[in-house]
C-alpha positions as CSV (number, residue, x, y, z in Angstrom):
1,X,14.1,-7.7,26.0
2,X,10.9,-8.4,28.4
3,X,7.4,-7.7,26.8
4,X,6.3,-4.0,27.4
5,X,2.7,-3.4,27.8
6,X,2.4,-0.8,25.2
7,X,3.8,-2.2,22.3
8,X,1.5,-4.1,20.1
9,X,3.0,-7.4,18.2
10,X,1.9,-8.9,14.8
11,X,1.5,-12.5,15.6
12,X,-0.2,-13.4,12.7
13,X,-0.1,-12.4,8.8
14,X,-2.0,-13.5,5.6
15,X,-2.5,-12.8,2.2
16,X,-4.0,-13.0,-1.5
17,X,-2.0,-10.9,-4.2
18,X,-1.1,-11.2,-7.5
19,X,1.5,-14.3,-6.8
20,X,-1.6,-15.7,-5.9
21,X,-2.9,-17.5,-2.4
22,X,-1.1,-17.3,1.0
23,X,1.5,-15.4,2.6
24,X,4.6,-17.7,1.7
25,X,3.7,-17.2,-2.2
26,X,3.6,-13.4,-1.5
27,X,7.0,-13.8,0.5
28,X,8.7,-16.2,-2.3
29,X,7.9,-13.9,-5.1
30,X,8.6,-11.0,-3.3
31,X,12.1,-11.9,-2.0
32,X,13.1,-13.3,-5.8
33,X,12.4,-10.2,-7.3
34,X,9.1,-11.3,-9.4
35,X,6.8,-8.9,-11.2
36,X,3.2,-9.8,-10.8
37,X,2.2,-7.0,-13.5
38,X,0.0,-8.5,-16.4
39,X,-1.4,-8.1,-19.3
40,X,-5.1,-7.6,-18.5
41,X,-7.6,-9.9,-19.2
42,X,-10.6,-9.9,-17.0
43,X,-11.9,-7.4,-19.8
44,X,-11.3,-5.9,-22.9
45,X,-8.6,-3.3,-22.1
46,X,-7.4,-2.4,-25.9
47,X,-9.2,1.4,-26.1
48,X,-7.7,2.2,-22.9
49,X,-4.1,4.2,-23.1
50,X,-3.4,1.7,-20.1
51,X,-3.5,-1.9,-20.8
52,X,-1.8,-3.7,-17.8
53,X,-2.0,-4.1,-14.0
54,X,-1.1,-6.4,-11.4
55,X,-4.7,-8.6,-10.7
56,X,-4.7,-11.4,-8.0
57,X,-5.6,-14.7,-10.5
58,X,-9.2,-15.6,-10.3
59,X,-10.2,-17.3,-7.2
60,X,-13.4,-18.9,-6.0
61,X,-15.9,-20.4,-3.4
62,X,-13.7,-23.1,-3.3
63,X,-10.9,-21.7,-2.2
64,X,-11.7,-20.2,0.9
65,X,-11.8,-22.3,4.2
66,X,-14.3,-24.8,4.4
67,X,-15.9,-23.4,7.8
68,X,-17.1,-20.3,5.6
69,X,-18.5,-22.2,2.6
70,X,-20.4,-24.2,4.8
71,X,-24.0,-22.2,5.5
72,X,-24.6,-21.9,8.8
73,X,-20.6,-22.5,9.6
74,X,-18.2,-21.9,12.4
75,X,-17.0,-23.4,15.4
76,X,-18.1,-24.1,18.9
77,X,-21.6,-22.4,18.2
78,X,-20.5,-19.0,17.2
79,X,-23.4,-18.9,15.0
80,X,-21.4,-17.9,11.5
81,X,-23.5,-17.0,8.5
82,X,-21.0,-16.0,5.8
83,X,-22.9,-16.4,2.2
84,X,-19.7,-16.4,-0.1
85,X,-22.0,-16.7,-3.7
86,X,-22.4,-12.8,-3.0
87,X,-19.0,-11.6,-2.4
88,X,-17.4,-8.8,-4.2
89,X,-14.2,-9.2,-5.3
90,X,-12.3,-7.4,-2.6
91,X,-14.5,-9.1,0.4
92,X,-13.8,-12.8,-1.3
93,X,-9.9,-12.3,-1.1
94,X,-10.2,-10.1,2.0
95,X,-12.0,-13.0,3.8
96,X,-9.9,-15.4,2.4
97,X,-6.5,-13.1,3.8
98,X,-8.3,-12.6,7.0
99,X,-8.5,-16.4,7.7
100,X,-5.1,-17.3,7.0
101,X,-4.1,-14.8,9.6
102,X,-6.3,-15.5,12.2
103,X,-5.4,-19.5,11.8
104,X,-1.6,-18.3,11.9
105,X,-2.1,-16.8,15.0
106,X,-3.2,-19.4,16.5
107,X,-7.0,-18.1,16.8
108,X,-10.1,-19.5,16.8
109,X,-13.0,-18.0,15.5
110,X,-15.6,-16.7,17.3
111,X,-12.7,-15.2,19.7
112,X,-14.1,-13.4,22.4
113,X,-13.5,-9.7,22.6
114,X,-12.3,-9.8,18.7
115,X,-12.8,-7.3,16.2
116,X,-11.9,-5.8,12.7
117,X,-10.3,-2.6,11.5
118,X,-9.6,-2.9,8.1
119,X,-8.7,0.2,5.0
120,X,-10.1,0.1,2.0
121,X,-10.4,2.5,-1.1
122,X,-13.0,1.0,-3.6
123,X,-14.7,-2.2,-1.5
124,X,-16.7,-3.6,-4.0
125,X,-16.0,-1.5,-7.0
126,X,-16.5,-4.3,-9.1
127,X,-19.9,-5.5,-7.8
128,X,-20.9,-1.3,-8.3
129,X,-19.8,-1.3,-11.9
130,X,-21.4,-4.3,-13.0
131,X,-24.7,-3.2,-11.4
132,X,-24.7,0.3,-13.1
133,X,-23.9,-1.5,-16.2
134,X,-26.9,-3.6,-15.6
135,X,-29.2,-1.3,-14.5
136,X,-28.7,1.6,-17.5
137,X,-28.8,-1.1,-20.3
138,X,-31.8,-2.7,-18.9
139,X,-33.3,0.6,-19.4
140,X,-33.1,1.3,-15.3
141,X,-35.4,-2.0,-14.9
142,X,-32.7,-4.7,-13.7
143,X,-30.4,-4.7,-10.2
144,X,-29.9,-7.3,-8.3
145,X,-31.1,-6.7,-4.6
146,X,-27.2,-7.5,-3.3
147,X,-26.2,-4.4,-5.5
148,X,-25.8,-1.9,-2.9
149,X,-25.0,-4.1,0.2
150,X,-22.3,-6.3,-0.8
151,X,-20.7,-3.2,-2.9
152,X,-20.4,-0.4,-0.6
153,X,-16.6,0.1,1.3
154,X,-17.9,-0.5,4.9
155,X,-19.3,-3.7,4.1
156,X,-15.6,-5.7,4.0
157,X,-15.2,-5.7,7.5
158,X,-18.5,-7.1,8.0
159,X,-17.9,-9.8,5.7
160,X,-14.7,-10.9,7.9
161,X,-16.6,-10.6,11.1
162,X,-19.5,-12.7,9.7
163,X,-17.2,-15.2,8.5
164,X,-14.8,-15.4,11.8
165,X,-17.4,-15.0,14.2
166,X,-15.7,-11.6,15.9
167,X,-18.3,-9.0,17.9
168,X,-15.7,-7.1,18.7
169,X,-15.4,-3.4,16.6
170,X,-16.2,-4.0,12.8
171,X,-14.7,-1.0,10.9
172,X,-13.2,-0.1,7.7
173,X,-11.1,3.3,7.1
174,X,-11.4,4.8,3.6
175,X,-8.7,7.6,3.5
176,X,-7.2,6.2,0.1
177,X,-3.8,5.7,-0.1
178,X,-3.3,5.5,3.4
179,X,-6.4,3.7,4.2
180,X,-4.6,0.3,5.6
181,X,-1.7,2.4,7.3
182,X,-4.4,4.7,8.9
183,X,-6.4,1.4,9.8
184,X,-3.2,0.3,11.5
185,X,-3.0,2.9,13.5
186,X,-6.3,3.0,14.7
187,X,-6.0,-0.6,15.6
188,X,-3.3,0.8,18.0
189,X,-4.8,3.2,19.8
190,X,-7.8,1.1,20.9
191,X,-5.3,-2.1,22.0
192,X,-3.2,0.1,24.3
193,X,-6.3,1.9,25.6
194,X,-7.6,-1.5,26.6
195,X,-10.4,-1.1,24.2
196,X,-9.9,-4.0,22.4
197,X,-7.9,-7.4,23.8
198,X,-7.1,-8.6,19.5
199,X,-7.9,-7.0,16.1
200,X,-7.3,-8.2,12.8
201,X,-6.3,-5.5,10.5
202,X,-4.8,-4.7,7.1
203,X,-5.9,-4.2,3.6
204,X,-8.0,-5.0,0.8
205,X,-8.7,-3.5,-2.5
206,X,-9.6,-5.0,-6.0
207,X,-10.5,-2.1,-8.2
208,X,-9.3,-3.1,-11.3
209,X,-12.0,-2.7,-13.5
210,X,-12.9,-1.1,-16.9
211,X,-14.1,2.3,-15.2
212,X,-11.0,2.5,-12.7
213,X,-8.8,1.9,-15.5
214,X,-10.3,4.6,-17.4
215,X,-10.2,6.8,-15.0
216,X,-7.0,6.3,-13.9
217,X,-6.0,6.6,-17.6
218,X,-7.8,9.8,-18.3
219,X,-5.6,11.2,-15.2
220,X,-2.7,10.7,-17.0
221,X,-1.6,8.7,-13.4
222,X,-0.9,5.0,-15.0
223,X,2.1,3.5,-17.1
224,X,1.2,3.8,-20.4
225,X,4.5,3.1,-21.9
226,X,5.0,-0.6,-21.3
227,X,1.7,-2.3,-22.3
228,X,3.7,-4.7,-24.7
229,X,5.9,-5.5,-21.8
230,X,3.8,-5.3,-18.4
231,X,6.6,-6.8,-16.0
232,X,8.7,-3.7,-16.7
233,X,5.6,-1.1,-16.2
234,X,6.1,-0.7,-12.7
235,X,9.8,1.0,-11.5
236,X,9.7,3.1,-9.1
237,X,12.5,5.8,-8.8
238,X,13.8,4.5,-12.1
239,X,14.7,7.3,-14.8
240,X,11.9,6.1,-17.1
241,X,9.5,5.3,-15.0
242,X,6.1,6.7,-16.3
243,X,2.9,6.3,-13.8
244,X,1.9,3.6,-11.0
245,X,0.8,0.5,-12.4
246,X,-2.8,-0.6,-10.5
247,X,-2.6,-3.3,-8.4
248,X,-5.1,-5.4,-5.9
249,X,-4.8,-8.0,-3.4
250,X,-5.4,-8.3,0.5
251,X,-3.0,-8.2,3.3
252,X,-4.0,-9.3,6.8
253,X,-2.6,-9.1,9.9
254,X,-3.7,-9.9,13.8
255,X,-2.0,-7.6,16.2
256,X,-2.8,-7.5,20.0
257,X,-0.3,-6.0,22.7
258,X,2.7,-8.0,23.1
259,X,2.6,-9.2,26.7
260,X,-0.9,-10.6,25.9
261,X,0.9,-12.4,22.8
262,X,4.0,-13.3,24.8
263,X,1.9,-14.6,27.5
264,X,-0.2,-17.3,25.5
265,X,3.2,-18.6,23.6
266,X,2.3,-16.9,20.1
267,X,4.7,-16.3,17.5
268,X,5.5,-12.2,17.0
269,X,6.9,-11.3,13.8
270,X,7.3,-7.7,14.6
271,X,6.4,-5.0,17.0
272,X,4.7,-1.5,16.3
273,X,6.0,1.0,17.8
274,X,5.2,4.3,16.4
275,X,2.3,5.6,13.9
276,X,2.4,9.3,11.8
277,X,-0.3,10.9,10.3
278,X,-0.1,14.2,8.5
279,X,-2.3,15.9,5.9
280,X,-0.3,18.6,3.2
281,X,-3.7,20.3,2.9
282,X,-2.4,21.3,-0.8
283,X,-4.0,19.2,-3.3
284,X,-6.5,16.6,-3.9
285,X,-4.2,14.1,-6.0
286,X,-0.8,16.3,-5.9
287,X,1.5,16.2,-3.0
288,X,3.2,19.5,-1.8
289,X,6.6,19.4,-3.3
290,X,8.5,20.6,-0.5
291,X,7.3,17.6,1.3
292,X,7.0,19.4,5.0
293,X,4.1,17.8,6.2
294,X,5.3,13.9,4.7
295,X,8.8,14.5,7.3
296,X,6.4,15.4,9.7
297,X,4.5,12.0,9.5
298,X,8.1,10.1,9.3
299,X,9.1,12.2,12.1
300,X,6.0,11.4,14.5
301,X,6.0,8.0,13.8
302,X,10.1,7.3,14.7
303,X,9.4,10.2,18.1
304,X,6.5,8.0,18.9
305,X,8.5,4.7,18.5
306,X,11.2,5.3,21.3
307,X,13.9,4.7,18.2
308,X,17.1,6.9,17.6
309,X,17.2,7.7,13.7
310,X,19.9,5.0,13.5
311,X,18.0,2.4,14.6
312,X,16.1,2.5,11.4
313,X,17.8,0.6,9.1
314,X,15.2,-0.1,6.5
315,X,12.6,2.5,4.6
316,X,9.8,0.5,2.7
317,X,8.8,3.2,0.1
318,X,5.3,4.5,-0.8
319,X,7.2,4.1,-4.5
320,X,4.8,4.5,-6.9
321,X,6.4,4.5,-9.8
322,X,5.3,8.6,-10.7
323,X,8.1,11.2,-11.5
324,X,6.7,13.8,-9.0
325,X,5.6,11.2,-6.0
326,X,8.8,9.1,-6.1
327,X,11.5,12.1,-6.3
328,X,9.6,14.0,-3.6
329,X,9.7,10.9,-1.1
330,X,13.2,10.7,-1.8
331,X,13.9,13.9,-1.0
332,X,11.9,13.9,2.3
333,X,13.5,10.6,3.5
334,X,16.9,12.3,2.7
335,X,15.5,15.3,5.0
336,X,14.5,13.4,8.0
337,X,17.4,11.3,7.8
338,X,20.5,13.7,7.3
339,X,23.4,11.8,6.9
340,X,21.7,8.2,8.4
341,X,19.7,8.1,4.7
342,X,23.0,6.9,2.5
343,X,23.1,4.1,5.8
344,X,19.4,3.4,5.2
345,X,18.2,0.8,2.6
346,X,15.0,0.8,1.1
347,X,12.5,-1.0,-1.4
348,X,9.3,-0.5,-2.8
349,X,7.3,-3.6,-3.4
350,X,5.6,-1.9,-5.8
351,X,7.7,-2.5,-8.3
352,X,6.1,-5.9,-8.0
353,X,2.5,-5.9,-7.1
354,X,1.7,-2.6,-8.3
355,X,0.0,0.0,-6.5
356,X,-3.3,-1.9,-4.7
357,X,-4.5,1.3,-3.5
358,X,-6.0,1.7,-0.1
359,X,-4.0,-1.8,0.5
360,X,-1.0,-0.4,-0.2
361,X,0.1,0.6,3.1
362,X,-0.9,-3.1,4.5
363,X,1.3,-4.4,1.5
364,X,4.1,-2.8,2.7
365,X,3.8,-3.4,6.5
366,X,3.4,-7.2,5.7
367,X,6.9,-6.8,3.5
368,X,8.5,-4.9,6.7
369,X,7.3,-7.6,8.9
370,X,8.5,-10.5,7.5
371,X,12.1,-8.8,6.1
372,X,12.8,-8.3,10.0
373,X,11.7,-11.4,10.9
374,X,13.5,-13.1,8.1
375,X,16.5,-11.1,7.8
376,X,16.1,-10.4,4.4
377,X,15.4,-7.5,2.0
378,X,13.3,-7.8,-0.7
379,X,14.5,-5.7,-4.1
380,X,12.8,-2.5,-6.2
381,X,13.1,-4.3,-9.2
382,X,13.2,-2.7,-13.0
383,X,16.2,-0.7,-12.3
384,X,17.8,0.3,-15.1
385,X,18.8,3.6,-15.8
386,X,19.2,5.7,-11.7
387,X,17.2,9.1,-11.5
388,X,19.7,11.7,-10.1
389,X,16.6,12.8,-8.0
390,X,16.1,9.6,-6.1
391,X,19.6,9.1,-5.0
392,X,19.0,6.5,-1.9
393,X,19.9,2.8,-1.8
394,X,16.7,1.0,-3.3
395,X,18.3,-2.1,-2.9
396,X,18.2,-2.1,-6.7
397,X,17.3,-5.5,-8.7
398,X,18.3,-7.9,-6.0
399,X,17.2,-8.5,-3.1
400,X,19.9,-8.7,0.1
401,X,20.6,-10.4,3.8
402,X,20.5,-7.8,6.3
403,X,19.6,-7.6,10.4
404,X,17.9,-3.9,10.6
405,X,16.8,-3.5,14.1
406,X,13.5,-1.6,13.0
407,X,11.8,-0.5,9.6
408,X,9.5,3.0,8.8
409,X,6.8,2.4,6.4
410,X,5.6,5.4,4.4
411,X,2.1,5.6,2.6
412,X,1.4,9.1,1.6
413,X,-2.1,9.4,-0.9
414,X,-4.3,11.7,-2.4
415,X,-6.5,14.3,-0.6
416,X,-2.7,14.9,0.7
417,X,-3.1,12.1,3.2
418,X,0.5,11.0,5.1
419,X,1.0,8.3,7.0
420,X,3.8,6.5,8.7
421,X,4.8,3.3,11.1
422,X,7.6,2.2,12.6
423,X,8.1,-1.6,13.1
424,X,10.6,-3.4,15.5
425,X,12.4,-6.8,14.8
426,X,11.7,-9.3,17.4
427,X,15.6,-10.2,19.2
């Protein structure tokens, strides 16, 4: 199959999620059917009804490539300042994601006509809370000047574009859920309108902290059930399933059009070929039940791809782990699908990393990516007991070998946010 002009290629792919550093530990984990659902222990989590999620371990300065922890960094003069000591969270592991991809590619940085689109829910959340902590108990008399700056969302893509030297676009989408997918999307548009000539997008969130946890808990959103056994908190479409389990981590990705990448001898992992985005304009954290305008988002993603409904052969799920979300994505993927969906097999990674929020939807694109490329389908672990109401092959417990000639990933959020993609394996 010769290169086609509009159809964008992911040559390069990184990440930082709770198996840890780099996008073969993700893949490893992934593939065996690990749970990366802890106990937490950054802080005290004993009042709260919820007492687990899925962190990335603690990483530092000295992790991250050497040309960002070095001052006035970068090569060939591209005149990088990163200052790392200031980093949220979410920008230190987002950077850290970014460079992997961008050296997997086969990039340098400071590449010319280069930009970011990243999604993002919280940016740096953490940074925020610690701040407000700070500046009430001090009786309003102590903030650090890098309080506001290094905390708010927009600010992540910056960090990545300081620290790789790109002038291209610097954006960050903050939709929620769908933040990453919708980022994705974006990306798109402005590659095949000649707008951009490479992008690295994706995902970053790290939002668990005391506040989001209480918050989450006071919604009554988050497992509850399991804190004495956290690997089993987090099971989508299973019976006892009881709330999503948070999550964080960044997934990176580089994506230019595919004759450019064909053309300079990179690697291509997968192709996008179609993008969705619906909004249920219902509720702002419950999702319509019948589902209408989540088919719709499927539907305009696989039209837009070029791809017969048989040609998708793998769904990866939004799968939260909720009873409402999980049965009604079910439901619409048995909708769009007819009689293709009991031919269809699908996982939700989920089950493993938890639900990293507005990352979510570059989680599961990375998963897509490299199950086409690598002919392999990672499991929905935890299932033990099958809801009648979610009566599709999850690929239950163990992971499988299988060729699909193209995958749909679903990210559907609150605000009633939907979003779909459609990737193609690379013959």
């Amino acid at each position: 199959m010769s290169p086609q002009p509009w159809r964008i290629a992911i040559t390069g792919i990184g990440v930082v999620s709770p198996f840890g550093i780099g996008r073969e530990a993700f893949w490893a984990c992934a593939r065996a059917g690990r749970s990366g659902v802890r106990a937490i222990t950054e802080f005290d989590a004993s009042r709260f009804a919820c007492q687990v999620a899925a962190q990335v371990p603690p990483v530092t300065d000295d992790d991250l490539p050497a040309f960002v922890r070095e001052a006035n960094g970068g090569k060939g003069g591209s005149g990088v300042r990163a200052d790392p000591r200031h980093y949220s969270k979410a920008a230190r592991i987002g950077v850290m994601a970014a460079a992997e991809a961008w050296a997997d590619a086969g990039l340098d940085v400071g590449e010319p006509s280069a930009g970011v689109i990243i999604g993002s829910g919280a940016g740096g959340i953490d940074i925020g809370e610690r701040q407000y902590e700070s500046f009430f108990g001090a009786a309003w008399t102590q903030v650090t000047p890098y309080a506001i700056p290094v905390s708010i969302v927009g600010m992540l893509s910056s960090e990545i574009s300081i620290a790789l030297g790109l002038h291209g676009i610097s954006h960050v989408l903050s939709t929620g859920c769908t933040s990453s997918t919708d980022a994705l999307g974006y990306g798109v548009a402005l590659l095949r309108a000649g707008e951009a000539d490479v992008l690295l997008s994706g995902g970053v969130d790290a939002c668990v902290t005391p506040g989001t946890i209480f918050g989450f808990s006071r919604m009554r959103a988050v497992s509850t059930g399991f804190n004495a056994t956290p690997a089993l908190a987090s099971r989508p479409f299973d019976a006892r399933r009881d709330g999503f389990v948070l999550g964080e981590g960044a997934w990176m990705y580089v994506i230019e059009r595919e004759d450019r990448a064909r053309a300079r001898g990179a690697r291509v992992y997968a192709t996008v070929e179609g993008y969705g985005s619906t909004c249920d304009a219902y509720h702002r954290v419950q999702m319509d039940p019948e589902g209408e305008q989540i088919q719709r988002a499927m539907r305009l993603a696989i039209e837009r791809s070029g791809r017969a409904l048989e040609e998708i052969g793998y769904v990866n799920f939004h799968g939260t782990s909720t009873q409402l979300n999980d049965a009604v994505e079910a439901r619409c993927v048995r909708r769009v699908f007819g009689e293709h969906a009991d031919r269809i097999a699908g996982s939700s990674v989920k089950s493993m990393i938890g639900h990293p929020q507005g990352a979510s939807g570059a989680a599961g694109i990375v998963t897509s990516a490299l199950a086409l490329q690598r002919g392999f389908l990672p499991p929905t672990i935890n299932q033990v007991e099958a809801d009648p109401a979610c009566d599709l092959d999850v690929v239950p417990n163990q992971g499988r070998t299988a060729a699909p000639a193209a995958a749909l990933c679903n990210c559907l959020g609150f605000g009633s946010k939907n979003s779909a993609v459609v990737l193609g394996a690379v013959p």
